[in-house]
N, C-alpha and C positions, 0 to 999 in steps of 0.2 A: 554376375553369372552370364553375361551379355545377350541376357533378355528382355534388357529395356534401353531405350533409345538414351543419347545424351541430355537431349532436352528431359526427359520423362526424369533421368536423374537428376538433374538440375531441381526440378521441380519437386521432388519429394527431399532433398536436400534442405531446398527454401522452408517446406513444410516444417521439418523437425525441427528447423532452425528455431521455430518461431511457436511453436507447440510441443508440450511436454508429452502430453496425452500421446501424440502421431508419433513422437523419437522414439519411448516406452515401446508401443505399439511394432513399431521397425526392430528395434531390439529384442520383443519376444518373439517374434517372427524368425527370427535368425537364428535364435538359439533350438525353433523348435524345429527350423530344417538341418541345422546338424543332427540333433538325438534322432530324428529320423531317418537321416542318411546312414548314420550308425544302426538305428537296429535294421534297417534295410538293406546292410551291405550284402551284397552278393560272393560267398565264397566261392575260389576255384575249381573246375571241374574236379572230382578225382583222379579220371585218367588223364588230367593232362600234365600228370608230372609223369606219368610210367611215358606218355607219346615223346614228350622231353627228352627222355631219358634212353628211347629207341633211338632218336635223332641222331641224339652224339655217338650211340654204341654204333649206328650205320654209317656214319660221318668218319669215325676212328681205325671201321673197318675197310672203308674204303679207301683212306689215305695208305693202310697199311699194303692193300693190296694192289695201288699204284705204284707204291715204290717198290714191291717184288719184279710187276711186271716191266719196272724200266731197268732192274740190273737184270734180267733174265734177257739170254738170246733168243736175238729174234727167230721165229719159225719162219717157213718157206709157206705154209698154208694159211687159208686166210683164217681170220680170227674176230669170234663177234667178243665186243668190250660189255663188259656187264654192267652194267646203270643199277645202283641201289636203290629202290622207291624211297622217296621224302616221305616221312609220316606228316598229315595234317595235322596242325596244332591251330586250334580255335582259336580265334581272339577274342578281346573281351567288349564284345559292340551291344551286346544284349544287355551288360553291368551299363555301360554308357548309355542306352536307352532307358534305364531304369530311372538311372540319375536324371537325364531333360526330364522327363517324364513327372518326378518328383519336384524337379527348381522349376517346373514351372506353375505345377498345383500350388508351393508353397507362394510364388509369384503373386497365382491369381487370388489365392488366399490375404496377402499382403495388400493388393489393394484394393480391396475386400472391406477390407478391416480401415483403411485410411478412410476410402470411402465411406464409411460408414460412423466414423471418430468426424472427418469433419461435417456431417448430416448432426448428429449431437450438437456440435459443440454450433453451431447457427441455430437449432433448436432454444439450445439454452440461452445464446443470446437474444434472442427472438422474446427468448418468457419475460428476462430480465428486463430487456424495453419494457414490455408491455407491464409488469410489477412495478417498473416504475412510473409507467403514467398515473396506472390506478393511485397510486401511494401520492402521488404531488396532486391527482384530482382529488382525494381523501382532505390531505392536507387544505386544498382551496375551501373543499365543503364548509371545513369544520373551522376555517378562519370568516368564511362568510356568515356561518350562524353565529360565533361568537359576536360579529360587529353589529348584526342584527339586534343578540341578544343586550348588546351593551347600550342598542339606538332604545330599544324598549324599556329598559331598564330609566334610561334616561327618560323618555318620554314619561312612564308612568310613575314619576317619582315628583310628588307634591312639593317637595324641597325644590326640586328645578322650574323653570321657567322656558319652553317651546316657544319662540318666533320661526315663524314662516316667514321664507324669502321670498316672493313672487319674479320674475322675471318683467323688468321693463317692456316699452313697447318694440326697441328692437331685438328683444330675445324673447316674444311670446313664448311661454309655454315652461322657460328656466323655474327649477326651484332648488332651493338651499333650505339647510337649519340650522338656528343656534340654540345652542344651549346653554339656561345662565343659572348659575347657583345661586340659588337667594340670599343664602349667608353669606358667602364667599365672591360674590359676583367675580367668578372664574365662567370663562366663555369655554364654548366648545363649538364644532364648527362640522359639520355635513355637507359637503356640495350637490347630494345627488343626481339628479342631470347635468348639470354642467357638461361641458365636452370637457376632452383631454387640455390642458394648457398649451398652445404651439411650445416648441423649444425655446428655451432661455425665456420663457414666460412664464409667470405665477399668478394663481388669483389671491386676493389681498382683498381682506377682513376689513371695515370700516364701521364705526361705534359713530351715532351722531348723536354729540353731547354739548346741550346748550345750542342746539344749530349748524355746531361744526365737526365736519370727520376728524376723529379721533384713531390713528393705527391699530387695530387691534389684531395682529397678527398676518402671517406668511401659511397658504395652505398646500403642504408639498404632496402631491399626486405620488411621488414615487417610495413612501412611504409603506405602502398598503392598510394605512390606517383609515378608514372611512371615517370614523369621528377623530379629531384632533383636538386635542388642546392648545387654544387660543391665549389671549391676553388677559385680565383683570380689568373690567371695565365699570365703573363707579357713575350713574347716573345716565345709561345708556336708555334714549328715546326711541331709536332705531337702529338698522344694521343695513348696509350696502357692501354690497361685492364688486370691485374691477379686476381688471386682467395687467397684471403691470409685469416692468421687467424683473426677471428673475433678481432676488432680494428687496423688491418693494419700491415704492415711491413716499416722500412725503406728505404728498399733495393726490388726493383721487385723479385720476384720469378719467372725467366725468361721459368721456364718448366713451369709453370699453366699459362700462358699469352693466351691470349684467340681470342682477337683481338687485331686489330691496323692501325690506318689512318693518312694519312699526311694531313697539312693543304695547 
């Protein structure tokens, strides 16, 4: 209707392009400035078919009595020429003010409505973030009281076996658990303080049996399991922890050792 700049088109172009809701929106907008334009139309005056119609009947009468007076002789006296009035015929500027008048409510109404389609739709992205934290914090809760529940369970189960890992003297303050099945002597394994492993680091389970570390497993942080399943350990005295490279050592790395508890 060239009431909005290029850019401004450009702009809502992009819009549609990329939202159903804002194209929906621009297409009912268009269709509801026709039906308005229609019931709005302005019909033509009455008389300005009869002022019409005087035009040409003065228009007709005039030529006619032009060419009387050019084959008639001329007079010796003088002679006034008779001018027929032009009737006024209106134009139609008042239908064309109706119209801007109309494309441009219907304008302001359009972006109005865009306005107001992308306020929603940031709205509702906005919930759905936030539904999704709640829902992944939900999720964390209820994966941490599960681990909890399963630490207790293990703990107060007569069938298992609790060592306490203390932390050496250059890691005051470290503790660890294991857990051993009395039947089954199946390990399980808890780091709880521990720090994070550096990258391409692991801490690595040590059973000392008969006096020597025995492998008893690989404990992988990126799991999210807080108790893990360990190794099978048959006559285990104690348990020590190191820090080795990622997939293990054969041999403890006796300076990275971190904790360690007797059974």
């Amino acid at each position: 209707m060239g009431l909005a700049t290029e850019e401004e088109i450009q702009i809502l172009q992009c819009v549609q392009k990329h939202n159903a809701e804002v194209r929906q929106a621009v297409l009912d907008a268009q269709l509801s400035l026709e039906g308005l334009a229609t019931q709005e139309a302005v019909p033509p005056p009455a008389h300005l078919k009869a002022a019409i119609w005087s035009k040409i009947q003065a228009e007709e009468a005039s030529s006619s009595k032009e060419e009387s007076i050019a084959s008639a002789p001329a007079s010796s006296g003088n002679t006034t020429a008779f001018i027929p009035a032009t009737p006024q015929v209106t134009t139609g500027g008042a239908k064309q003010n109706i119209f801007r008048t109309l494309a441009m409510a219907a304008s302001l109404l359009l972006l109005v409505s865009i306005a107001g389609l992308a306020y929603l739709v940031r709205e509702q992205n906005s919930m759905k973030t936030q539904l999704a934290a709640v829902q992944q914090k939900q999720q964390y809760t209820a994966l941490a009281y599960n681990q909890l529940q399963r630490k207790w369970d293990m703990s107060s189960n007569p069938e298992m076996k609790t060592v306490m890992l203390k932390g050496v003297e250059k890691h005051p303050g470290m503790k660890a658990m294991v857990y051993v099945d009395n039947k089954t002597k199946q390990t399980y394994l808890s780091l709880e303080n521990l720090p994070k492993a550096p990258e391409n680091m692991q801490y690595q389970l040590w059973a000392i049996v008969d006096g020597k570390p025995v492998d008893a497993g690989m404990y992988d942080q990126q799991s999210g399991d807080m108790v893990q399943k360990m190794y099978v350990i048959e006559h285990a005295q104690a348990f020590a922890i190191t820090l080795e490279h990622a997939g293990g050592s054969p041999t403890p790395t006796m300076e990275n050792m971190y904790v360690m508890g007797e059974i």
